[in-house]
C-alpha positions in Angstrom: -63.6 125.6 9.7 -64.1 127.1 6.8 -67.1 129.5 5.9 -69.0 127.6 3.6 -68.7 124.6 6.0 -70.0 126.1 8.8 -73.2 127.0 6.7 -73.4 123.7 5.1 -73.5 122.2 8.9 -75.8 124.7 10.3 -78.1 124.1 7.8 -78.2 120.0 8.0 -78.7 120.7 11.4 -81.6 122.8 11.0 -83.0 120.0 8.6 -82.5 117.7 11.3 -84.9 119.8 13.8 -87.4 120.4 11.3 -87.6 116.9 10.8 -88.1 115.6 14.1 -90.4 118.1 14.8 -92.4 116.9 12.3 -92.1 113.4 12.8 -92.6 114.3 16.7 -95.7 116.5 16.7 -97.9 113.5 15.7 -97.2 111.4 18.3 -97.7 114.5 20.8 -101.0 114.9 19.5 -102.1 111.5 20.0 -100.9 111.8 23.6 -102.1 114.9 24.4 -104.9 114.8 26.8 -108.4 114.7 25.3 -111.2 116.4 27.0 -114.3 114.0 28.3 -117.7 114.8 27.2 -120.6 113.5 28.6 -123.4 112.7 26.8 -127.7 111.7 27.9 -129.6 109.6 25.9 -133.5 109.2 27.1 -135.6 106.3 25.9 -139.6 107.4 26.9 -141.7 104.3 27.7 -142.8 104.0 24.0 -139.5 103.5 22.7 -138.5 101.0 25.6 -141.3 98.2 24.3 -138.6 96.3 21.7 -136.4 93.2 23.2 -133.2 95.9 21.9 -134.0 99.2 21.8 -131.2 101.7 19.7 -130.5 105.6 20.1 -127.6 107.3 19.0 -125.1 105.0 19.2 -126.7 103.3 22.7 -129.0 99.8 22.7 -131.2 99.5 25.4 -132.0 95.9 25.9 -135.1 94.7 27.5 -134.8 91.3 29.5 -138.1 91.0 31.2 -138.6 94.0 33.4 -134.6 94.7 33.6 -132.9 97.2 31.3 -129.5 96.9 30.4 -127.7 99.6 27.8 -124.8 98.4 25.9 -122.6 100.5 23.4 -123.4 100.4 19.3 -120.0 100.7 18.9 -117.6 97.1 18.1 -114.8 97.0 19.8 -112.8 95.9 16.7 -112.3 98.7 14.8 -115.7 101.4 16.4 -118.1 100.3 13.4 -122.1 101.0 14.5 -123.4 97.4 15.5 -126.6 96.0 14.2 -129.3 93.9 15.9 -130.7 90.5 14.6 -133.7 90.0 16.1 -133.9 86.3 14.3 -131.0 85.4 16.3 -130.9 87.3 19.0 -127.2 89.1 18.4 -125.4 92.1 17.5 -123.3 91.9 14.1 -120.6 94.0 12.8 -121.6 95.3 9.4 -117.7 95.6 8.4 -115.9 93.1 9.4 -118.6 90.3 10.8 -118.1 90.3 14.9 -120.8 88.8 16.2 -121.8 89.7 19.9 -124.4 88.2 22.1 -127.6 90.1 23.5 -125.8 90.7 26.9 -122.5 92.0 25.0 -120.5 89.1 25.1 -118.2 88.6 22.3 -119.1 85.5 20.6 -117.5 85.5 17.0 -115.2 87.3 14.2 -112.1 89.6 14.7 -113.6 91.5 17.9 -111.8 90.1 21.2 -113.6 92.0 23.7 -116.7 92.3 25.0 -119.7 95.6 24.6 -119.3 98.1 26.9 -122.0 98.2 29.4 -123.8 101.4 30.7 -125.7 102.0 33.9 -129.0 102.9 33.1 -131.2 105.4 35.4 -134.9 105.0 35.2 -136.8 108.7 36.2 -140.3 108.7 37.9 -142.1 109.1 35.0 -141.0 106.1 33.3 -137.9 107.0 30.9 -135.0 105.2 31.5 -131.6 107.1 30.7 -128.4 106.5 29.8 -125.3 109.3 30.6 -122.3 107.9 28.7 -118.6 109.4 27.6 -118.2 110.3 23.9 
């Protein structure tokens, strides 16, 4: 082989790395391991008296004397839910989910249900919710 030749294939084959590096180092990313953070959210008394109750990014609903906490997040595509008091459901602002008060899917392009959260209620009367970001 030649002189030139042996350049000219050394330096496809360097091309060749370079690109499936590049087309490899997203898909590493994305399956890296991500590191869990934990986050508190405390509703006081006075901000437990509506039937849903919402906090950054948490709704604490009120049935009777039970509290149940439910992600703001739709499970279609992560968009903040809002609550309809009228009808008594959460709807997707962006693509029109609906979701029931209990955070069963009801409607729209979402297929699964809220994510429920255990909620802790402290002595003196706040009830809190300890979730993963």
């Amino acid at each position: 082989m030649e002189r030139r030749g042996f350049i000219k294939k050394g330096l496809s084959w360097l091309a060749y790395i370079f690109g499936a590096a590049a087309l490899a180092y997203p898909v590493f990313l994305f399956m890296s391991f991500r590191k869990i953070r934990k986050k508190t959210v405390v509703f006081h008394p006075d901000e437990q008296l509506a039937a849903a109750n919402f906090k950054e990014g948490i709704y604490l609903i009120k049935k009777g004397t039970d509290f149940n906490a439910l992600s703001a997040r739709c499970t279609h595509l992560g968009c903040t839910l809002n609550f309809d008091a009228v009808s008594q459901q959460f709807k997707c602002p962006c693509h029109g989910s609906l979701f029931a008060i209990s955070g069963k899917w009801v409607s729209g392009p979402a297929r699964k249900d809220l994510m429920s959260i255990p909620v802790e209620t402290e002595a003196n009367g706040d009830m809190e919710v300890e979730f993963e970001i």
